[in-house]
N, C-alpha and C positions, 0 to 999 in steps of 0.2 A: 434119448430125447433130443428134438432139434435146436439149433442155435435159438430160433427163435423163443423156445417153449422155456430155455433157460429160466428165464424169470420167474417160471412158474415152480421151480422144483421146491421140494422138503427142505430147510436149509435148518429146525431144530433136531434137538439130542435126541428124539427116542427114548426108550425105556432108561437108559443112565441120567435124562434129563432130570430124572423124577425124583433121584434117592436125597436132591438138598432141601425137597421138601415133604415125606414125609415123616419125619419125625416133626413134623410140627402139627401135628395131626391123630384125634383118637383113631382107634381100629374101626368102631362102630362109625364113624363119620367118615372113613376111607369108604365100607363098604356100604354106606350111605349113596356115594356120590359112584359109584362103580354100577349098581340095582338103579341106581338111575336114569345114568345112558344107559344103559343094556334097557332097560323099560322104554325109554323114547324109541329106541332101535325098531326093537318088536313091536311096538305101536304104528309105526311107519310103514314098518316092512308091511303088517295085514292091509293098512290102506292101501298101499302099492295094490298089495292081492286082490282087493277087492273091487278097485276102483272102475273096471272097465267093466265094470256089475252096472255101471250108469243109475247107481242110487246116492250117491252123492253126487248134487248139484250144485257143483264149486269146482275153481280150480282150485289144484294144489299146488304147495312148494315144499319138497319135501326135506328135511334137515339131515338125509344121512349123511353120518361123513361127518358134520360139525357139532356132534353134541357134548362132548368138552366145553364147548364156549358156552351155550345155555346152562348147563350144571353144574360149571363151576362159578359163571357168574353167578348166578339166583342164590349156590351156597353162601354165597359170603354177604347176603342182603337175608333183613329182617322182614318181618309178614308186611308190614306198615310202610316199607320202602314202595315207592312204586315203579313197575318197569315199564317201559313200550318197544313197540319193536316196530317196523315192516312188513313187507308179506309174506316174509318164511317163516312162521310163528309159531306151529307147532312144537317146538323143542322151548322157545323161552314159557309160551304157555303150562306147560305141562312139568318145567323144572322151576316156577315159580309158584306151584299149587296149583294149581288150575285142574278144574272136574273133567276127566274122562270120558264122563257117560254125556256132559253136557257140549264139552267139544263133537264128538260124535255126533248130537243131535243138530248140533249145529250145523255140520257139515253134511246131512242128510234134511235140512231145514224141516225141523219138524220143533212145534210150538215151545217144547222146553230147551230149547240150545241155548246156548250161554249167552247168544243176544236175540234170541228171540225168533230166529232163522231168518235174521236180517243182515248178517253180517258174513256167512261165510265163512269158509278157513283162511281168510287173509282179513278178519276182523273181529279177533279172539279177544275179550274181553273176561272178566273175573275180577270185582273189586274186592271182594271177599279175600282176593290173596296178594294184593299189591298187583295185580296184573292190570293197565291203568286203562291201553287205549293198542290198537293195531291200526296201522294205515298199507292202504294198495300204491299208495301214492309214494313215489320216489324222495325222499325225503319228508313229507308230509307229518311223521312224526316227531320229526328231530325241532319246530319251533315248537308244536305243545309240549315235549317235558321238559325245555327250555325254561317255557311258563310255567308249568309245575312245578318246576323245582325253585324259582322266583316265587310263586306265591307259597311255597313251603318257609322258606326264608322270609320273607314278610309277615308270617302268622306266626312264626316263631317255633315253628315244626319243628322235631327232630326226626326229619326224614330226608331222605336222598333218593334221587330220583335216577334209573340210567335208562339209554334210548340205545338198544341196538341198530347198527343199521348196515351196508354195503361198503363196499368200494367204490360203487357208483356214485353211491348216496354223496360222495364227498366231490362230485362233481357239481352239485347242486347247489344255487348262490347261496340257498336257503342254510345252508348245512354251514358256507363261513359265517353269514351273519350271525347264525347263534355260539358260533365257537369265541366272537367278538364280544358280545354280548355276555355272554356267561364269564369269560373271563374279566368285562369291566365290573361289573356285580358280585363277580366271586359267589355264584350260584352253586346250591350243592347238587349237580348235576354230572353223571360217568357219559362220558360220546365211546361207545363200545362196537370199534371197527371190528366186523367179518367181513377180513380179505380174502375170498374167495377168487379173486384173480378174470374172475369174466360180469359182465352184465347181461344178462340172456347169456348171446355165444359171440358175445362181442370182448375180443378180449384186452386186459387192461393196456397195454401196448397201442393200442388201438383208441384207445379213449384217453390218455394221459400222458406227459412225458414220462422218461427213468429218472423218478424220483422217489424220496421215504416222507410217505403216507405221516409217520411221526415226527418228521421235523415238519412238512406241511401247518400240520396243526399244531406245535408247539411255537409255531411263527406267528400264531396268534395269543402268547403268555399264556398258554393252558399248560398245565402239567402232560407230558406227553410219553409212552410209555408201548413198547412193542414186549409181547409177550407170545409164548408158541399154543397155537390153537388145538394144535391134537393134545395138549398136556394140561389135564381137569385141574392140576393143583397149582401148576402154572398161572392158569388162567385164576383160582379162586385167590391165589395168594396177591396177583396185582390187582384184584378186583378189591380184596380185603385193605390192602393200602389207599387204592384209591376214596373207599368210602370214609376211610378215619381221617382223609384229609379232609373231605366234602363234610364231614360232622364237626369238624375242627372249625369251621370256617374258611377253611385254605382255597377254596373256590373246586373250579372244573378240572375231570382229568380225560384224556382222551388215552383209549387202551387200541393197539394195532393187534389185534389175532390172526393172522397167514392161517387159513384152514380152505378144507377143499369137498365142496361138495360132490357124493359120489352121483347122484342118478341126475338127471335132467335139471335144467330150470325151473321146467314146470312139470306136473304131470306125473307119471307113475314112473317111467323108464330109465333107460339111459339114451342121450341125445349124441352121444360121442360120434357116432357112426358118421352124424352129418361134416364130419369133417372141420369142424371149428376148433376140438382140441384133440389131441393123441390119444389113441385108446393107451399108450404106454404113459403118457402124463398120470393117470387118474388111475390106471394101474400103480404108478412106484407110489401116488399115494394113499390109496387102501393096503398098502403093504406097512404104512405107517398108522393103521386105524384106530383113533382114541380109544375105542372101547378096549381091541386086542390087547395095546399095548399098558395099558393100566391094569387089567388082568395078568396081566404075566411080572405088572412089580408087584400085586399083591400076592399073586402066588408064591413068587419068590421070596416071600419074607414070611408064608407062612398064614398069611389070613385068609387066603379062597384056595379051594380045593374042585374039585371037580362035583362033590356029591352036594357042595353049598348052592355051585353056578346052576344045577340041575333043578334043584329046590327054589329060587331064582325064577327061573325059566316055566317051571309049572306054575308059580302063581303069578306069576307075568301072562300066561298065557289065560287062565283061570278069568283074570281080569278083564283084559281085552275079547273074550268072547261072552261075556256077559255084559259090555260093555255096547258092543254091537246089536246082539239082541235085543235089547236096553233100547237105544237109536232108534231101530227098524221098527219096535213096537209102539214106540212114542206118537201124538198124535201129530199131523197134520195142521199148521196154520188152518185159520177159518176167514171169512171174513171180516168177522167183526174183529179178528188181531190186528187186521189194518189201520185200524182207529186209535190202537195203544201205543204210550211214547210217541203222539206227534203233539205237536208245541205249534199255535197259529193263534193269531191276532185276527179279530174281526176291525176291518178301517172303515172309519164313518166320514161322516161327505163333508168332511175338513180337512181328509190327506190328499183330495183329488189337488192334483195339478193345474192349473191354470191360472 
């Protein structure tokens, strides 16, 4: 790896990262959050497959690579907590509840999608499972759960709110003003950094001075807190402190996750070739792959086996091709769907100007 790409390497433990925290953990909730990401995985991988079929009309962003951060966040939140994201959403989507068959139609825009084939796969919605709001918009999320989690506290909720979002994301004025904000309010609100290290194939070197992303935002009095993104119990356990702060009253906490997405920005591939980052970068970090390496502490200890991951794997797959079929059969917007969910005022001849 070159001088410059330093910045960019693996700098957590690995499979030994793991052992301080599973014993704080049943079996069935290990292999819970393991059938998870391996589920997002192969969810992804078939879009990949299938996407140059040109029946889904959306781009995509696809999560391989970081789905430790989605599964283990979501594990340590309640149905009633609400989350949002950005436009990589399929992974918090899908590890916060969110329907299968209705993402799919969504992303095929066909009348039953999860918003109606309005939104796309970078506007995955489900209130049904705390999944609150997605935006395309670079920041765009991070002041509504802001307000979210302010009008949570105001009603006297017992809910917490988190808003994943970029490294980019935190170049955004938007993104200090709410870390200001929620910290003078003491809002129960998580800012849940994926440092993914580029914007498109701009990389952060290139957008920011060398600096830590956690003292950044702790410079704003929010609880600040860097944890390693390939490690699901890593991730679930400062997710888990942050929320019992945010329930406590304690106010905001802002989590840094270093994780690395494998295929492109956008799109089904890899974009590596164009020479923006090292095919050996993204190489040493699939060789640290959250799924792999969680697989191998629970094997090690005795809970997954080969003929478990197999079993796994067939109704994973079971899923997702019924899941498509499901999409592809679904009907067609009409015209008259045009007309549903729009909101207008008629103005009568006292709002004219003059």
């Amino acid at each position: 790896m070159t001088e410059t790409n330093i910045r960019y390497r693996y700098d957590g433990d690995g499979v030994p990262g793991f052992e301080p925290f599973t014993g704080r953990h049943a079996s069935a909730e290990l292999l819970d959050l393991y059938r998870s990401m391996l589920r997002i995985r192969r969810i992804e991988e078939e879009i990949g497959r299938r996407y140059h079929e040109d029946q889904m009309k959306t781009p995509i962003h696809l999560v391989i690579g970081q789905e430790a951060t989605a599964v283990g966040c979501a594990g340590a939140l309640r149905l009633t907590d609400l989350l949002y994201s950005g436009h990589r959403t399929h992974g918090a989507y899908l590890a916060k509840g969110g329907d299968l068959k209705a993402m799919l139609c969504e992303m095929h825009c066909r009348v039953n999608g999860c918003v109606g084939s309005r939104g796309g796969s970078m506007h995955l919605i489900d209130k049904r499972v705390g999944m609150a709001g997605t935006s395309a918009i670079v920041g765009g999320a991070v002041p509504i759960a802001t307000g979210a989690a302010l009008a949570a506290q105001m009603k006297g909720e017992d809910r917490v709110v988190v808003v994943f979002l970029g490294d980019a994301t935190t170049e955004e004025g938007v993104t200090a003003e709410s870390l200001n904000f929620a910290a003078l309010k003491k809002v129960p609100v998580i800012f849940f950094c994926e440092n993914n290290f580029y914007s498109v194939q701009s990389p952060l070197a290139t957008r920011q001075p060398n600096r830590d992303l956690r003292n950044w935002a702790a410079a704003h009095e929010v609880a600040a807190v860097r944890v390693d993104g390939t490690n699901v119990l890593a991730v679930h356990d400062a997710v888990a402190t942050a929320v019992a702060l945010a329930r406590s009253g304690g106010g905001p906490t802002f989590i840094e996750a270093p994780v690395y997405r494998f295929r492109a920005h956008g799109g089904a591939g890899d974009d590596s070739a164009t020479g923006y980052r090292a095919e050996a970068e993204r190489d040493a970090w699939e060789s640290v792959c959250p799924i792999a390496q969680f697989g191998d502490v629970l094997g090690q200890s005795g809970l997954l086996d080969d003929p478990a991951i197999n079993a796994m794997e067939r109704e994973i797959s079971t899923e997702i091709a019924e899941a498509f079929a499901f999409a592809l059969a679904s009907p067609n917007p009409t015209e008259e769907d045009l007309y549903q969910h729009v909101y207008a005022t008629e103005a009568g001849p006292t709002d004219a100007v003059g």
